[in-house]
C-alpha positions in Angstrom: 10.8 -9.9 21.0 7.1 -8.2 20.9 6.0 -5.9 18.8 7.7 -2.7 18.3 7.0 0.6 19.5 7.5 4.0 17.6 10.6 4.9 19.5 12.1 1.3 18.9 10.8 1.5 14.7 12.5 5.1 14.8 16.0 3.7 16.0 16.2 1.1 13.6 16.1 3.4 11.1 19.7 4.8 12.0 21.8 3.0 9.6 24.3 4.0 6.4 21.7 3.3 3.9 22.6 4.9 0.8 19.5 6.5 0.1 18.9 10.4 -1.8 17.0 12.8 -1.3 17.7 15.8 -4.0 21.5 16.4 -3.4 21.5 14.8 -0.2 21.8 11.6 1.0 20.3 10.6 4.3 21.1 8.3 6.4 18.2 9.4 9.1 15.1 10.1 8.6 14.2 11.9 11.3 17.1 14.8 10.6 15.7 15.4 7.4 13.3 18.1 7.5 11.0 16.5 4.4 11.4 12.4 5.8 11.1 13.0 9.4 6.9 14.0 9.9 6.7 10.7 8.0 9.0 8.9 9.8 6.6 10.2 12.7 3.6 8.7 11.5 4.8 5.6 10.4 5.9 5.2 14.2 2.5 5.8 15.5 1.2 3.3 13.4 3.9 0.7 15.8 2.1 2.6 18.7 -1.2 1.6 17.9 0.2 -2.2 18.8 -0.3 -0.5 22.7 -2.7 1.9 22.6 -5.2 -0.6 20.7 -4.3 -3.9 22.1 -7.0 -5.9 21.4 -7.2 -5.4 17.5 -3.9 -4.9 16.6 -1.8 -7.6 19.0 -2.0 -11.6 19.2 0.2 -14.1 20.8 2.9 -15.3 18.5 2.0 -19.1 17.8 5.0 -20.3 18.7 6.8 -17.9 21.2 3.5 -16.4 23.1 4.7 -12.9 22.7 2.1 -10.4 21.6 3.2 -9.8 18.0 0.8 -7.3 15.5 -1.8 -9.3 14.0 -0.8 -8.1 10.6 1.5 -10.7 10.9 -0.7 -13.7 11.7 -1.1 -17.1 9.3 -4.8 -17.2 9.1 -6.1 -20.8 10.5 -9.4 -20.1 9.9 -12.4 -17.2 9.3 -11.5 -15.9 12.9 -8.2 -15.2 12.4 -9.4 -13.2 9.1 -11.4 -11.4 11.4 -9.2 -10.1 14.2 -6.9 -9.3 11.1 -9.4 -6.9 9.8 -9.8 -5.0 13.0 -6.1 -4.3 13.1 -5.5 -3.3 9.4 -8.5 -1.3 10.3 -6.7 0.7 12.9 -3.8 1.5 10.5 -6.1 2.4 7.7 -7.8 4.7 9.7 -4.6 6.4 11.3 -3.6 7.7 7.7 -7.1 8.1 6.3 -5.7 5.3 3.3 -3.7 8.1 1.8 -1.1 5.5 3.2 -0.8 3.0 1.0 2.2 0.8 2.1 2.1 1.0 6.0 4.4 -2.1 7.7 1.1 -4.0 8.0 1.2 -4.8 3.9 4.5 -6.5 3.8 3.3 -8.1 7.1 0.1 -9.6 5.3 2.1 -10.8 2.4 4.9 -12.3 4.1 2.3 -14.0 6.3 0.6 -15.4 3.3 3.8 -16.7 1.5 4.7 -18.2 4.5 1.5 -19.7 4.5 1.6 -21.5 1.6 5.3 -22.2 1.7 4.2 -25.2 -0.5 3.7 -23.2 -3.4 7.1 -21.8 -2.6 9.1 -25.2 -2.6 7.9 -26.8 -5.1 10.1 -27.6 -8.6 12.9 -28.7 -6.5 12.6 -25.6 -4.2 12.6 -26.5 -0.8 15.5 -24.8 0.6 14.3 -21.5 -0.6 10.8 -22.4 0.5 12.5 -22.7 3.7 14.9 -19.8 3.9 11.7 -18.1 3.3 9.5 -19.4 6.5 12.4 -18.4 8.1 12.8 -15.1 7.3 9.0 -14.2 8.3 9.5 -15.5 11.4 12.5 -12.9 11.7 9.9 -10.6 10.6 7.0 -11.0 12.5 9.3 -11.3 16.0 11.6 -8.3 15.5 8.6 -6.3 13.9 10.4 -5.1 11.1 9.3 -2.9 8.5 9.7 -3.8 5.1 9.4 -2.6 1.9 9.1 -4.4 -1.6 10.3 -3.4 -5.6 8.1 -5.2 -7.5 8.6 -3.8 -11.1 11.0 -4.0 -13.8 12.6 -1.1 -14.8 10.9 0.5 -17.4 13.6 1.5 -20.4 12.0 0.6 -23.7 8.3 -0.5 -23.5 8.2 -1.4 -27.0 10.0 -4.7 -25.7 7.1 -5.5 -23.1 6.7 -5.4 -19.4 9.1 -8.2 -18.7 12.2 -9.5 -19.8 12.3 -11.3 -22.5 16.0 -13.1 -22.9 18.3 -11.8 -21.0 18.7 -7.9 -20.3 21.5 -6.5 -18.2 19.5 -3.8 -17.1 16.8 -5.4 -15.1 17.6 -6.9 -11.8 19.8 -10.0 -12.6 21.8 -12.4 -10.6 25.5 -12.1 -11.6 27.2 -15.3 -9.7 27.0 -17.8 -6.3 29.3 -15.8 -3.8 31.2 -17.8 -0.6 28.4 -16.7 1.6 25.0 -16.3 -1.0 24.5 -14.6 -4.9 25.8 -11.3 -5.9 22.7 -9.8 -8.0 22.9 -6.5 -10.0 20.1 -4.0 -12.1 17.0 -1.8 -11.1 13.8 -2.1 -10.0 10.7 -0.2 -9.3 9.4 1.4 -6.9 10.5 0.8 -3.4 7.7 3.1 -2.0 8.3 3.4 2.1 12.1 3.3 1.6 13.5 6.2 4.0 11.0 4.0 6.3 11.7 0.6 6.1 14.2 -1.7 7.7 14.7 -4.2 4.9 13.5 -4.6 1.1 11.7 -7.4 -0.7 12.0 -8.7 -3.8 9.5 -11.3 -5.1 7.6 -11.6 -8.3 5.3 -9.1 -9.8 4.1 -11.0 -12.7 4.7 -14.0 -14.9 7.9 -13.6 -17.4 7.9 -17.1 -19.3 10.4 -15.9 -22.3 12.8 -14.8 -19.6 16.2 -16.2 -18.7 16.7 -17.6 -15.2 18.9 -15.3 -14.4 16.5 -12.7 -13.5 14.1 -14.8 -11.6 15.2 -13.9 -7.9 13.2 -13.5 -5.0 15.0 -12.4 -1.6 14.8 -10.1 1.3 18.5 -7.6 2.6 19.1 -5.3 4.8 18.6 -1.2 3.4 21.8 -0.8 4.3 23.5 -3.6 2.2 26.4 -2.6 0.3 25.8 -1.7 -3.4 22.2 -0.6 -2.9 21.2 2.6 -3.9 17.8 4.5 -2.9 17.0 7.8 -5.3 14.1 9.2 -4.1 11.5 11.3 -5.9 10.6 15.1 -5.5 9.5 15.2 -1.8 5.2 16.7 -1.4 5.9 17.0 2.4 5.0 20.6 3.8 6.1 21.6 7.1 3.9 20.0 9.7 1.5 23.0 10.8 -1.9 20.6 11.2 -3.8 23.8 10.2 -2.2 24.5 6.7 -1.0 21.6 5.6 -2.9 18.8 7.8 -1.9 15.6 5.6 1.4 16.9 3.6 2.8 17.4 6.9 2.9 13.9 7.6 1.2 11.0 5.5 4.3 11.4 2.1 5.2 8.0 2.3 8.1 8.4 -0.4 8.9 6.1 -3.2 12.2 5.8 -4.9 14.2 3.9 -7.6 16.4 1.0 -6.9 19.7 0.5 -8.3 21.8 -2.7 -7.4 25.0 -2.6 -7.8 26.7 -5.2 -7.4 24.7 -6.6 -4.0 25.5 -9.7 -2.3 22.2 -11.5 -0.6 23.1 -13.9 2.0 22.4 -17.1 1.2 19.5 -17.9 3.5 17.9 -14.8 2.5 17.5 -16.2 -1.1 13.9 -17.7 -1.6 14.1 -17.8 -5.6 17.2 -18.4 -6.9 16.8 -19.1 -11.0 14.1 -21.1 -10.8 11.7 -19.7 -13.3 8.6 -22.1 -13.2 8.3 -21.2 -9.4 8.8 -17.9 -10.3 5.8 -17.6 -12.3 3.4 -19.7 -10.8 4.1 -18.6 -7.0 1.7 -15.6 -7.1 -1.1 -17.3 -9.0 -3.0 -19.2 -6.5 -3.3 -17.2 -3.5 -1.6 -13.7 -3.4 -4.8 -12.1 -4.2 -7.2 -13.9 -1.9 -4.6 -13.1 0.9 -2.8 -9.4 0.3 -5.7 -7.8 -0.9 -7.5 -8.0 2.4 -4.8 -5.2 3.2 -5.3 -3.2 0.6 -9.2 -3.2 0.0 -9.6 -2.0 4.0 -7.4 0.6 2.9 -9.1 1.8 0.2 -13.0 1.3 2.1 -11.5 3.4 4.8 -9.8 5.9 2.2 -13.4 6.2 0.5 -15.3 6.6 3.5 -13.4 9.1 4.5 -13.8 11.3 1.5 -17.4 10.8 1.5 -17.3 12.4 4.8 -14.9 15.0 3.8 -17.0 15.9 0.7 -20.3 16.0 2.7 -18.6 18.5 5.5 -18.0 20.5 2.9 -21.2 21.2 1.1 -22.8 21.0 4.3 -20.3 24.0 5.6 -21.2 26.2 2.1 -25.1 25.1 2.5 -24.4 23.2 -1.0 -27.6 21.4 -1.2 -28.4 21.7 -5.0 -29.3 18.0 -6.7 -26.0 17.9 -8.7 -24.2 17.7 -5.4 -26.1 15.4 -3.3 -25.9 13.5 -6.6 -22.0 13.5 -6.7 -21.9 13.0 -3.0 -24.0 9.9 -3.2 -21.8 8.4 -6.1 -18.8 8.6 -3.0 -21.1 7.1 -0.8 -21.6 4.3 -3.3 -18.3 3.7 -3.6 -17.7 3.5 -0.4 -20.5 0.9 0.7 -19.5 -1.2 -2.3 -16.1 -1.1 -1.3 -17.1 -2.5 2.2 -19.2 -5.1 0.6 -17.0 -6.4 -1.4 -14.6 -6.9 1.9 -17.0 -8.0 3.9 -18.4 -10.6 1.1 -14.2 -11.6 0.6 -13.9 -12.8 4.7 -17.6 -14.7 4.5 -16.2 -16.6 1.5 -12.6 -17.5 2.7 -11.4 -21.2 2.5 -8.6 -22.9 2.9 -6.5 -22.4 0.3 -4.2 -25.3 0.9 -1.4 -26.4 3.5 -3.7 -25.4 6.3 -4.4 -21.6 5.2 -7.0 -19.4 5.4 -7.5 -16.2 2.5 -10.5 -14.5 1.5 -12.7 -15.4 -1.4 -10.6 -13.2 -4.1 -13.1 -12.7 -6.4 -14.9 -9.9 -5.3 -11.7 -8.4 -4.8 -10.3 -8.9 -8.0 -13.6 -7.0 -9.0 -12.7 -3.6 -6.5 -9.0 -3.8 -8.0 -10.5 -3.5 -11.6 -12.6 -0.5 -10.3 -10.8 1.6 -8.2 -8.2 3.1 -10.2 -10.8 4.8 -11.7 -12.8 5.5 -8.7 -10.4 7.5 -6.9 -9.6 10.4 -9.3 -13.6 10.4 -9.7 -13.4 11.1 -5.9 -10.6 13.5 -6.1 -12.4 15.2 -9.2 -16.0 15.8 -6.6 -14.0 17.0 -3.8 -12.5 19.5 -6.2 -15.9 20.0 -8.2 -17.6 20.7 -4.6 -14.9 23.0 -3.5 -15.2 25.3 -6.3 -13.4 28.2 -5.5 -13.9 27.6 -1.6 -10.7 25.7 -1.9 -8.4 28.4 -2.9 -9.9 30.7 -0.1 -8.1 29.3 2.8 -6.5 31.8 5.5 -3.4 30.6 6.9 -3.3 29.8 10.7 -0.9 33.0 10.7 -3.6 35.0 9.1 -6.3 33.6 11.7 -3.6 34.7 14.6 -3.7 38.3 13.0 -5.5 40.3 15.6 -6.8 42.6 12.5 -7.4 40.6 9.9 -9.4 37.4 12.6 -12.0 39.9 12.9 -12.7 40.4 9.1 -11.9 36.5 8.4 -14.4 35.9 10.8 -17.1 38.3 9.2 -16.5 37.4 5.5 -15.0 34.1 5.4 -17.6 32.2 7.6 -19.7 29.4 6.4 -23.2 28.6 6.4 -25.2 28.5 9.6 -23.4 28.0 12.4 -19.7 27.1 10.6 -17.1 29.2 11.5 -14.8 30.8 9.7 -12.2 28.4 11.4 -13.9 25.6 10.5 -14.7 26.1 7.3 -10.8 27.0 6.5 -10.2 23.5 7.9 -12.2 21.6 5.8 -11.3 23.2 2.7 -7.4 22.9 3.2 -7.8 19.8 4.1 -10.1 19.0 1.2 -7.2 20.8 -0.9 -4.2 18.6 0.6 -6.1 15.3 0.5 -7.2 15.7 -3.5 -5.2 18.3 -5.2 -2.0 19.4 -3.4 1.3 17.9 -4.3 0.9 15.0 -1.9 -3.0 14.5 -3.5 -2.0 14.7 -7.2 1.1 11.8 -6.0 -1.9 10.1 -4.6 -4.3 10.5 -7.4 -1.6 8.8 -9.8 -0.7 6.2 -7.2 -4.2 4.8 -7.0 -4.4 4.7 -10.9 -1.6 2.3 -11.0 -1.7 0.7 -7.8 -1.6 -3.2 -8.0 -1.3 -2.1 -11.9 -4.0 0.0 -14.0 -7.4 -0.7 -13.9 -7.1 -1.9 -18.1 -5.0 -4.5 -17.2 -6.8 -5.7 -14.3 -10.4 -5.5 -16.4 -8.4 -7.8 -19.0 -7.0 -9.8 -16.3 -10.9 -10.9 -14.3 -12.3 -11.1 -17.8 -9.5 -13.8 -18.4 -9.9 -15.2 -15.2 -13.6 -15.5 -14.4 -15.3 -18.4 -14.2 -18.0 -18.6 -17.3 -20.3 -21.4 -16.2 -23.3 -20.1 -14.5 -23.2 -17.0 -16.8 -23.2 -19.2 -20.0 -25.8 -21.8 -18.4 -28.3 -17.9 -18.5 -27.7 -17.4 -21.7 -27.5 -21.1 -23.6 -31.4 -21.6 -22.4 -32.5 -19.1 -24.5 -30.2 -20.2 -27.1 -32.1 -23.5 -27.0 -35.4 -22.5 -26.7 -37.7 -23.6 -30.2 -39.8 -21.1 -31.5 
């Protein structure tokens, strides 16, 4: 079939997922007065595939139907390209606040697919294969799909990973007639009141682990025996004026609890096999999701540069210290784009006919960011002041006596009105320090890990020879 629509995303979404919400559990989003404004958005982003054909659809290379080009195997540097105007498009729909639209998954599952030789090997071809097959399924039915990535945090003295075995973390428990029954949690299936299936695949290496809890496989949100629990919900109710993002960009994340789930067999990609489980992700994950996510985070960045300049401009905030701090945004920002536009000029092959970015200047932003962004969040607050906490309600602006006086005494400098002005500093609020900002804030600190881990990680990584070859000549030098 083509790509989705909204309406088509939004009636897949009617199932008897066990999923909770508080003391409820919901089964759709869209009755649920906190889930259903993102349910909303998320469905605009499948609307996109229409109302911006030519960067966000491409003929499936097999079938001819136009399919989102999120999905795409890249062949080459033009493929890469007409990627990057789609995930463009759904950056800029939610501003990057974000962060796990559909089109992630889709990128990842494209580059597994991809390199499906990395997949099969150790003797694991049919899993390799189950694997192909299953983003086929999910690039022609347009599904949306979520992941849970980490292990269960319980005692942290013991590591990040399992070491042995430990019934806690997500395990398999036996073969079934018709697959593996698998039980223990994981973390954090953000987009899960949103998401047709969920994902498991490796997050990191585990080489002291036992087999038993290397699994990779895709199932249905409604499989039997798994259990959503969402977090505290940020969404406000969605009045554009007061609450202009927590209205509809609270993507949700929640903790996953299998109990006793049976994965059909052909959805199984890693079954045990523990040297593909920790080598799979090595090669080209980065080179290949992170195209995604570093759009995402130049679009998020651009926009708060704007935001942040708006407002200064709107309270005549033309002092060095802010131009200064609105310039370190702007640097951000261009770097950011740099470093994406450097990634696609630098893409290769990667092996079995598949194209990624060059990842190093990615790896780079993924060090930097998580400290980036609560710099950002930090200026935007820094520049609103007090401005931010002096916000009429739309209500209050409809007050036939008070408009008068808001108009008067709340007005900005030159020609901004009083209107405007309130805009831009609730939305400044919402997008850096309302409930749905401060989740933001910590997501980005921790998103793809934290940036201490990451610095570690490129310092481990990098390649030393032309920096040594600088140094060593002086080293050799006589007096």
């Amino acid at each position: 079939m083509p790509a989705r629509t909204g309406a088509q995303f939004l009636a897949g979404l009617r199932d008897r997922r066990a999923l909770w919400l508080g003391d409820q559990r919901v089964t759709d989003p869209l009755d649920h007065p906190a889930l259903r404004g993102a349910a909303l958005a998320i469905a605009k982003t499948f609307d996109l595939h229409y109302t911006c054909p030519d960067d966000c659809l491409t003929p499936d290379p097999e079938t001819g139907e136009p399919i989102a080009v999120s999905h795409i195997i890249p062949r080459g540097k033009a493929d890469l390209k007409q990627r990057h105007r789609g995930l463009r498009r759904v950056a800029a729909f939610s501003v990057g606040l974000m962060g796990r639209t559909p089109d992630y998954m889709n990128v990842t599952y494209a580059g597994f697919a991809g390199r499906s030789d990395e997949w099969g090997a150790n003797g694991n071809e049919e899993g390799a294969a189950n694997l192909v097959a299953f983003q086929k399924a999910l690039r022609r039915q347009d599904l949306s799909l979520t992941h849970t990535l980490i292990h269960a945090t319980v005692d942290k003295s013991k590591g990040h990973v399992p070491v042995g075995f430990d019934d806690t973390q997500l395990h398999k428990v036996e073969d079934t007639e018709h697959g593996i029954l698998v039980r223990g949690a994981r973390v954090l299936a953000t987009l899960a009141p949103f998401a047709d299936e969920l994902a498991v695949y490796p997050s990191q290496p585990m080489p002291d682990a036992s087999g038993r809890h290397a699994l990779s496989f895709c199932v249905r949100m409604d499989t039997p025996g798994l259990k959503f629990l969402c977090r505290d919900s940020f969404s406000a109710p969605d009045n554009r004026f007061d609450h202009p993002m927590s209205g509809r960009f609270d993507e949700q994340d929640a903790f996953v609890i299998f109990d006793n789930v049976e994965v059909p067999r052909n959805r199984v990609f890693i079954d045990g096999n523990l040297p593909v489980y920790n080598s799979v992700m090595s090669s080209s994950w980065r080179g290949n999701a992170m195209h995604q996510t570093m759009i995402r985070a130049w679009t998020k960045l651009e926009f708060a540069w704007g935001l942040a300049t708006r407002m200064a401009d709107a309270i005549g905030a033309n002092d060095p210290a802010t131009q200064q701090m609105l310039g370190e945004i702007w640097s951000y920002a261009e770097l950011c784009k740099a470093a994406v536009h450097s990634g696609e000029e630098g893409a290769y092959e990667y092996g079995n006919g598949a194209w990624f970015l060059d990842h190093k200047p990615l790896d780079a932003l993924r060090a930097v960011l998580p400290y980036w962004f609560p710099r950002v969040n930090e200026i935007i607050r820094l520049i609103g002041s007090h401005n931010v906490l002096c916000t009429p309600t739309a209500a209050q602006f409809a007050d036939p006596v008070l408009r008068p006086l808001i108009d008067k005494y709340l007005r900005g400098a030159g020609d901004t009105t009083a209107e405007t002005r309130a805009r831009l500093f609730r939305l400044a609020w919402d997008f850096a320090a309302s409930a749905l900002g401060s989740r933001n804030e910590q997501y980005e600190r921790f998103y793809l890990t934290s940036g201490a881990r990451n610095r570690m990680a490129v310092q481990m990584r990098a390649q030393r020879d032309e920096a040594y070859r600088l140094v060593d000549r002086f080293l050799t030098e006589d007096v």
